[in-house]
C-alpha positions as CSV (number, residue, x, y, z in Angstrom):
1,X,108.2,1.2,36.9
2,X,107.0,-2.6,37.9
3,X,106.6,-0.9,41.3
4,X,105.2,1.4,40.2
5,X,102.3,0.3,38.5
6,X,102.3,-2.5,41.7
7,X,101.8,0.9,44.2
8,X,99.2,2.3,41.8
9,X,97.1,-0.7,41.5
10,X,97.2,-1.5,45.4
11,X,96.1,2.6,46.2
12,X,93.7,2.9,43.4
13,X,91.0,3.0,45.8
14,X,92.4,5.6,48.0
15,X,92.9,7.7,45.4
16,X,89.5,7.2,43.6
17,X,88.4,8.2,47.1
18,X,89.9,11.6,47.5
19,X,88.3,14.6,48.2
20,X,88.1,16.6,44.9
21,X,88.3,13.8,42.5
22,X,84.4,13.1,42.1
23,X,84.2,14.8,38.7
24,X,87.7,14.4,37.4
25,X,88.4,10.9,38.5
26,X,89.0,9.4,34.9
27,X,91.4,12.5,34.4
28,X,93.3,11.9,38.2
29,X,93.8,8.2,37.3
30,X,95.2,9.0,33.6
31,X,97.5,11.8,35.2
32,X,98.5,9.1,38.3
33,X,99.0,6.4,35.1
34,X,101.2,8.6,33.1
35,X,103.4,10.0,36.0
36,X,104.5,6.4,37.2
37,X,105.3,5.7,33.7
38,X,108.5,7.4,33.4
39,X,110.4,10.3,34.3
40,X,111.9,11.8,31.0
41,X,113.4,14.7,33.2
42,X,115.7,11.7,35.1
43,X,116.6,10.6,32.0
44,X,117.7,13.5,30.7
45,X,119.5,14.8,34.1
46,X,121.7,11.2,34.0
47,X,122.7,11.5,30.5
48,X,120.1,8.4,29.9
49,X,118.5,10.6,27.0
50,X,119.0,13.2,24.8
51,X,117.0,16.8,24.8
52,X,114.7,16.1,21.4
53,X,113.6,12.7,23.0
54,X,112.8,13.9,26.8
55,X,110.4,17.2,24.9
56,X,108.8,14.1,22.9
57,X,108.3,11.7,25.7
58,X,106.8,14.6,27.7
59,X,104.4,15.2,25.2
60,X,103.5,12.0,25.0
61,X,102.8,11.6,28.6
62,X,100.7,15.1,28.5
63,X,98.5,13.3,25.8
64,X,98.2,10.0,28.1
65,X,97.1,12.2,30.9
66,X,93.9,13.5,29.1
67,X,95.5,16.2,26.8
68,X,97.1,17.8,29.6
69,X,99.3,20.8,28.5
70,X,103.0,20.0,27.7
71,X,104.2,22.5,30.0
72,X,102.0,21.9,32.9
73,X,103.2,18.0,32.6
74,X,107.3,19.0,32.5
75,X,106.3,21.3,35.8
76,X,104.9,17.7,37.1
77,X,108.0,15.8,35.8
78,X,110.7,18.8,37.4
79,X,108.9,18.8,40.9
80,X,109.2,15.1,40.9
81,X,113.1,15.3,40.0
82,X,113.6,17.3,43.0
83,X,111.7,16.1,45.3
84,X,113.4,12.7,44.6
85,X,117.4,14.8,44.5
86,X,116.5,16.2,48.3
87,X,115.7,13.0,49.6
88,X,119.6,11.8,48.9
89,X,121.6,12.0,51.6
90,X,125.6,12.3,51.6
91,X,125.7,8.6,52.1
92,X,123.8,7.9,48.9
């Protein structure tokens, strides 16, 4: 996540800057924090970590991005799972 947090720190003003953000910025920049954090879904998917610890780590992200609800987060988490699995190509 080193790049991660690199990426993040080097957009922060383009995101602060986006349309819609004005009143929730402080939220957008927890949610954008806890997202590059980790993927618990990865984890899981690659045998990295068991079942009990992904639900945990998810919740723990939801609470890092301003109490956002547990489910809502693991929707986050999933679409970023496969958005990352349909950019592989047979030669990855």
């Amino acid at each position: 996540p080193a790049i991660q947090q690199k990426l993040f720190e080097l957009y922060r003003s383009d995101l602060q800057t986006q349309p819609g953000t004005a009143g929730n910025m402080s939220r957008t920049m927890q949610l954008a924090q806890a997202l590059i954090k980790d993927n618990p879904v990865v984890r899981y998917m690659h045998k990295e970590m068991r079942v009990e610890e992904a639900a945990k780590s998810i919740q723990d992200m939801a609470r890092q991005a301003g109490n956002m609800n547990a489910v809502k987060m693991l929707g986050l988490l999933n679409e970023r799972f496969q958005s990352e699995l349909a950019s592989y190509t047979r030669q990855d």
